[in-house]
C-alpha positions in Angstrom: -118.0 -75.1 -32.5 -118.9 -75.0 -28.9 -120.7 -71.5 -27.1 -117.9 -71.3 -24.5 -115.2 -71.4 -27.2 -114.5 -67.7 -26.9 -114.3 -64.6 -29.3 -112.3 -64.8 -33.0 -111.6 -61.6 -34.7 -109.7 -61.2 -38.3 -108.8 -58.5 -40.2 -108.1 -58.2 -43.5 -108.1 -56.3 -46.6 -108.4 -56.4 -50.4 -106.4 -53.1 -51.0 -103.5 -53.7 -53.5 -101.3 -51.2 -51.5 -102.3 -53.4 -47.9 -98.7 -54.0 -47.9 -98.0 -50.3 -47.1 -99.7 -50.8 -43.3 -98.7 -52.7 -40.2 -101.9 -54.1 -38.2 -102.3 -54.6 -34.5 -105.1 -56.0 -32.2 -105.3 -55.6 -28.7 -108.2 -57.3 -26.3 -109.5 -57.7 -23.3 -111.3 -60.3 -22.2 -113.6 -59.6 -19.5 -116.3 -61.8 -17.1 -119.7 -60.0 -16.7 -118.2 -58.6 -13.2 -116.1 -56.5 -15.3 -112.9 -58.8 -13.9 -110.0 -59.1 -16.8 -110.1 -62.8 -17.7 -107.0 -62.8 -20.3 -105.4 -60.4 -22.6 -104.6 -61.4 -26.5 -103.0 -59.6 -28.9 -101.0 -59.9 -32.8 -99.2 -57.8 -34.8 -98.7 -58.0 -38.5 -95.6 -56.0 -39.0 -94.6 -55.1 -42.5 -91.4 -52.5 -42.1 -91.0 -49.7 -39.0 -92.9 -46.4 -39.9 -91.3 -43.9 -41.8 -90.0 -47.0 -44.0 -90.7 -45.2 -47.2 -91.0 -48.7 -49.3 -91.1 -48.4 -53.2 -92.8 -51.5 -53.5 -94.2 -54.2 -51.6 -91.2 -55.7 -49.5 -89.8 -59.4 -50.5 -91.9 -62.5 -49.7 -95.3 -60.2 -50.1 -98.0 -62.8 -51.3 -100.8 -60.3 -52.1 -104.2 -58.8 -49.6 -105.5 -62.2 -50.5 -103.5 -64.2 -47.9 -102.6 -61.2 -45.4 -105.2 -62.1 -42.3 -104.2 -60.4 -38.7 -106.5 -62.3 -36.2 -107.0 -63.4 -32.4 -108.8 -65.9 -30.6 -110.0 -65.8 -27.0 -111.0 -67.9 -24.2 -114.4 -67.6 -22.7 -115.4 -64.7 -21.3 -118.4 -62.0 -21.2 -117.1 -59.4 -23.0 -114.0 -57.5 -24.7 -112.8 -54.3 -25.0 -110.4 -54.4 -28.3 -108.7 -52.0 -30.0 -107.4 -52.2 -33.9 -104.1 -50.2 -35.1 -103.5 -49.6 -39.0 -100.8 -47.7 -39.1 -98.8 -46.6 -42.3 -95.5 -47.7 -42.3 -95.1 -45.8 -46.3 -97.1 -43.2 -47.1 -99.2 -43.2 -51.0 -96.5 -42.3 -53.4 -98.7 -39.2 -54.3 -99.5 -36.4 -52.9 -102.9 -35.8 -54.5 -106.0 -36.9 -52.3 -107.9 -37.8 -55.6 -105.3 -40.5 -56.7 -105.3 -41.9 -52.8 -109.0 -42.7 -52.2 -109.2 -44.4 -48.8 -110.0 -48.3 -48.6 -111.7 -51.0 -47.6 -111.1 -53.2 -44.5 -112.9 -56.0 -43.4 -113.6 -56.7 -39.5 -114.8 -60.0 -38.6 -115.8 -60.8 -35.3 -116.7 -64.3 -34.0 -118.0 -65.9 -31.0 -118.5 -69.8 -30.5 -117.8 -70.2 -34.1 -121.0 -68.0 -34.9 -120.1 -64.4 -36.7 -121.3 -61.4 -34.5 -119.9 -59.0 -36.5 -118.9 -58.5 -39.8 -118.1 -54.8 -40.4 -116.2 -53.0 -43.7 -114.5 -49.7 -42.6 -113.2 -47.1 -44.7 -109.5 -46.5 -43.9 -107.7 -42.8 -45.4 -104.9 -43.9 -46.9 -102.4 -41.5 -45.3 -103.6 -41.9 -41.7 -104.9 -45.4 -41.3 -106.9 -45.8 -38.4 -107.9 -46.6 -34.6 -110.5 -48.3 -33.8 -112.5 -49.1 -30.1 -114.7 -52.0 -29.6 -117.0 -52.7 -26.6 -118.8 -55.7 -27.4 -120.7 -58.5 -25.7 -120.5 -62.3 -26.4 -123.8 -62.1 -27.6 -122.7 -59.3 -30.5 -124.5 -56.3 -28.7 -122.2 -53.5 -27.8 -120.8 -53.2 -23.9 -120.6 -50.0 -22.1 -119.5 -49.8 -18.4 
């Protein structure tokens, strides 16, 4: 893959319960001038938030083959930020039996992995993540 082919990012999980969270990105794509170049986005929605699903909804295939990602054009930097937001909340109530879980955020520029990060997401409140990051995988700040 060419240099100047621009920024990839994927999400995904191995979590057996990944079915209970909807999964947004959000990016900015910006030229070393700090002008917005483009704006790319997806949204892996499950079921609307306060769902309360019993099981994994119809068609589900498993964590295996749920990936949310974005590609980008060429650009400087981005300034991305990743929903996971519970649409059904654990079916306990007991923190001990809800552990949080593993996600996996892979980050890609010109083909070449600049990031590959696990999180940690609780269960019951998912998460929001900010990224700053430079084409060249070090972090931006204005």
């Amino acid at each position: 893959m060419e240099r100047n082919e621009g920024f990839g990012v994927e999400v995904t999980s191995r979590y057996d319960m990944w079915w209970r969270y909807n999964v947004t990105i959000l990016c900015g794509c910006f030229d070393a001038a700090g002008n917005r170049l483009e704006f790319v986005s997806a949204e892996d929605h499950i079921a609307d938030v306060g769902s309360d699903l019993t099981a994994a909804p119809e068609g589900w295939t498993g964590a295996d083959n749920r990936r949310v990602s974005i590609r980008s054009g060429c650009c400087d930097h981005i300034v991305m930020y990743v929903y996971v937001v519970p649409h059904t909340l654990p079916a306990t109530r007991e923190i001990d039996e809800a552990q949080p879980f593993d996600m996996r955020l892979t980050i890609t520029y010109g083909g070449q992995t600049i990031r590959d990060t696990p999180y940690r997401i609780n269960a019951w409140s998912g998460a929001s993540l900010e990224i700053k990051l430079r084409n060249d995988g070090t972090p931006w700040s204005a």
